[in-house]
N, C-alpha and C positions, 0 to 999 in steps of 0.2 A: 475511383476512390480507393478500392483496392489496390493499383498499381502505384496510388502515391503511398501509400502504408508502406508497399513496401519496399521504395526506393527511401523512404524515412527511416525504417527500424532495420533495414538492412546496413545503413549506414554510405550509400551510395548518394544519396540527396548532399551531406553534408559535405561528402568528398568533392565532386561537382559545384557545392559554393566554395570548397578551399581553391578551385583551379579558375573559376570565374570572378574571384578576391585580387589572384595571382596576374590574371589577363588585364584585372584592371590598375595594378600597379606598374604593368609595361606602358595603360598608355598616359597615368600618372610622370612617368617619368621617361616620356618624351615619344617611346617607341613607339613603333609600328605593329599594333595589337596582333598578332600571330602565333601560330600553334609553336611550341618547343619542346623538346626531347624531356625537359624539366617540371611539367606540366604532368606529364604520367606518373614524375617520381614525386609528385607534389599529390596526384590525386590515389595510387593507388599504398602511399605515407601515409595518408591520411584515415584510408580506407581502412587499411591492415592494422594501423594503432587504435581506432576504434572498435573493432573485432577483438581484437586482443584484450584492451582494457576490459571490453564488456564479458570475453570468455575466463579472463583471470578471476574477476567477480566472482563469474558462476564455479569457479574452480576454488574458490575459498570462503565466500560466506556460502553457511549451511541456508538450503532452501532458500536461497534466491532465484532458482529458477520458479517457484511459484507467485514469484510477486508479479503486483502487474506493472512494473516497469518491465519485465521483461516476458511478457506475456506472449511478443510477438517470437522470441525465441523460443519459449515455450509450445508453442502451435508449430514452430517451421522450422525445427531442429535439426533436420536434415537440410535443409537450406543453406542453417547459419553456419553450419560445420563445414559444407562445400563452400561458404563463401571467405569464409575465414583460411581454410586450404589455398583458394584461387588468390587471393591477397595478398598471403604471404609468401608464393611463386611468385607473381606479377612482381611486386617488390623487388624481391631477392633479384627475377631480371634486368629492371630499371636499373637497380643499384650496382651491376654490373657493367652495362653499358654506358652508364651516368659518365661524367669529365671528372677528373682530378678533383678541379677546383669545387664544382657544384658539392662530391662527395664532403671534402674537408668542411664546405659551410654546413652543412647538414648533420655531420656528426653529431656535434655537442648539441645539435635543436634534437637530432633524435635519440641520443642519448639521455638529454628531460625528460623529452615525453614515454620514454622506456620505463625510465623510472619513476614516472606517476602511475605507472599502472603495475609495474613488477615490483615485488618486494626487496626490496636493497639489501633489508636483514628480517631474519624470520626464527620467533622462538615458540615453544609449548603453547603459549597462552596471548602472545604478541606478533603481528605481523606487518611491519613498518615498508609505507611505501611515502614517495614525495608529496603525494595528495592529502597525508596525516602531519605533515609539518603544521604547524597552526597560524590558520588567517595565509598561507600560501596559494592552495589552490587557483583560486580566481585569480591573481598574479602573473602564475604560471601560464596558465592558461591562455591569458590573452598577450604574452610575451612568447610564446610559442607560435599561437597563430602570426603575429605581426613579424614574424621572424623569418617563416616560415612563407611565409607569401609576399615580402619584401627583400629581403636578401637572394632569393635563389635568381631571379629578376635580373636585382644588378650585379652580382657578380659575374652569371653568364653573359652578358649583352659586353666587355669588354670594350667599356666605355668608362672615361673616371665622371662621376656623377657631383654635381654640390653636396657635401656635406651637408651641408644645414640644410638642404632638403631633403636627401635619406632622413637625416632624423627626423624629422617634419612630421614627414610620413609617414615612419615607424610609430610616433607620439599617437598619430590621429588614428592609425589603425587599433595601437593598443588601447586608445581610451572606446573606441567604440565596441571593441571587442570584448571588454571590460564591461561596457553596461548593458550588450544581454548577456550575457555569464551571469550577472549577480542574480534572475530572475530564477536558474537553474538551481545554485545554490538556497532561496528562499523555499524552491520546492522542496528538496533535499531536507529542509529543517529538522525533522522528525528523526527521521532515517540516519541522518547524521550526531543527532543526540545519542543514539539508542548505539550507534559506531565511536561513540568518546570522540568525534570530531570537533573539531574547535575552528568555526568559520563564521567569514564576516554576518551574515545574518542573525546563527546564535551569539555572536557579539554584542550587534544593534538592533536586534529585532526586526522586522518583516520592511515597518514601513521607514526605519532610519534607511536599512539597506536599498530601500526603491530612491530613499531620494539622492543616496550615494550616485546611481545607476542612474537619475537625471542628469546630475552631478557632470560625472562622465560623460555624457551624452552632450551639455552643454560645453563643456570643454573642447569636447570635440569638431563641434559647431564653431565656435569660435576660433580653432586652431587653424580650420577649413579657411574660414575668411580671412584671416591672417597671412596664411603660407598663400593662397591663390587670388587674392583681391589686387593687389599690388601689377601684377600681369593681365586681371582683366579675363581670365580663363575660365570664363563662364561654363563650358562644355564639361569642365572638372567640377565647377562650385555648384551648382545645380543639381545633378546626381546624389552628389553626395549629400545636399542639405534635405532634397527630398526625400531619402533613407534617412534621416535621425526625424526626419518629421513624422512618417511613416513608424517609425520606430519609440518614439515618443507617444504617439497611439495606442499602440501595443505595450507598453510598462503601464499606462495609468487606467488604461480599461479595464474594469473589473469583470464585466461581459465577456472580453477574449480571454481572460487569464483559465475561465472553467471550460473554455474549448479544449479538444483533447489533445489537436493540433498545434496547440498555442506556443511550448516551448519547441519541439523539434521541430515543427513543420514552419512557422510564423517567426520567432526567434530567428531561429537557424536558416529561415528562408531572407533576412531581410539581407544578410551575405551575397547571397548569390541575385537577390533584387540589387542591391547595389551595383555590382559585376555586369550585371547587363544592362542596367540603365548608363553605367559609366560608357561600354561599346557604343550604345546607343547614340546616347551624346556626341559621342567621337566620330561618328559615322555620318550624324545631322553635322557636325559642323563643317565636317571636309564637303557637304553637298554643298553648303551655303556659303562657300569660299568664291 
């Protein structure tokens, strides 16, 4: 239990489903599921901008190191500070040895995500980052991930792919990516009043925003059987329906919502449940060929 804490609050769990998101979109889109040079620049992106976001935090709101969101930096401060150094090495390597091409898609995705966590413009009494655009956030967010673990994919693999199904694909990752994001922002509620935040849930309240994030979740559902029904690709359609199903459990249970684990660990783990169900599949199907 302690070593999942803290591959959770270190921010390495999350990275690990951004790169098991990413394997499953190779074998979405046709390839042959294997390691690539891109995958590091995907996991340790991931890594370093979640450190970063969470250390600018602690660098600009007063005493938020005593809240218990960040409780676990609080106790392992020496950790978080070594791991946020090793992150942004690691990075800074990838992104040297990275391709031409990889680097140019990646810009403007990490250019966004730079500036959801750094301040763009900063005065006496005002400190404006992309995350205070109003009703953005969750947007962002899940257009960054779908961006992010879909484009490095195909642009590296130097194949021209269908159109209509890159975007397919980009549509179903953001919609699903999108409905647990919203769970995040309902915890946020408070926190975010008290920050003059203006996001979807102080919009529509707690339970409009849950059924947005079914919403999502259904669409998602349906976009699955749409884009893969046609072909008959059960080994794709299946994976992924049992993650919104799984995932559908987890928004309407009131029970899991007061586990502690429930958004980083449950949430953020249903990412990398997907990712390995999808291998999975793909691995059952080629034995049964």
């Amino acid at each position: 239990m302690k070593l999942l804490k803290g591959l959770i609050h270190s921010n390495i769990y999350i990275s690990l489903a951004a790169v098991f998101l990413t394997v499953e979109t190779q074998i979405q889109l046709g390839l042959v599921p294997q390691w690539r040079p891109y995958l590091f620049i995907i996991f340790f992106a991931t890594l370093f901008e979640y450190n970063l976001h969470r250390l600018v935090t602690l660098l600009m709101v007063k005493d938020a190191i005593h809240s218990d969101k960040h409780a676990w930096v609080r106790e392992n401060q020496k950790a978080f500070y070594t791991l946020v150094i090793i992150s942004t090495i690691a990075f800074i390597v990838v992104l040297w040895i990275a391709k031409t091409k990889v680097l140019l898609t990646l810009a403007p995705i990490a250019l966004l995500t730079l500036f959801y966590s750094i301040p763009i413009a900063r005065s006496k009494s005002y400190i404006f980052r992309l995350r205070e655009v109003p009703y953005l956030k969750l947007f962002l967010i899940a257009f960054v991930w779908a961006a992010i673990t879909i484009l490095l994919p195909v642009v590296h693999a130097e194949i021209t792919f269908d159109r209509t199904h890159v975007v397919l694909l980009f549509a179903e990752r953001f919609l699903f990516i999108l409905a647990i994001a919203i769970p995040f922002d309902i915890r946020d509620m408070e926190s975010d009043r008290q920050a003059n935040l203006k996001t979807i849930p102080i919009l529509l309240n707690e339970d409009r925003s849950l059924r947005v994030s079914f919403v999502a979740l259904l669409a998602f559902a349906v976009l699955v059987l749409f884009h893969y029904s046609w072909q008959q690709e059960w080994s794709i359609i299946i994976p992924l329906l049992i993650t919104a199903i799984v995932t559908l459990f987890l928004l309407q249970s009131s029970r899991m919502r007061s586990n502690p684990f429930y958004h980083h660990g449950f949430l953020d783990g249903t990412m990398l449940l997907q990712g390995l169900l999808m291998i999975l599949f793909y691995h059952l199907n080629l034995a049964c060929r």
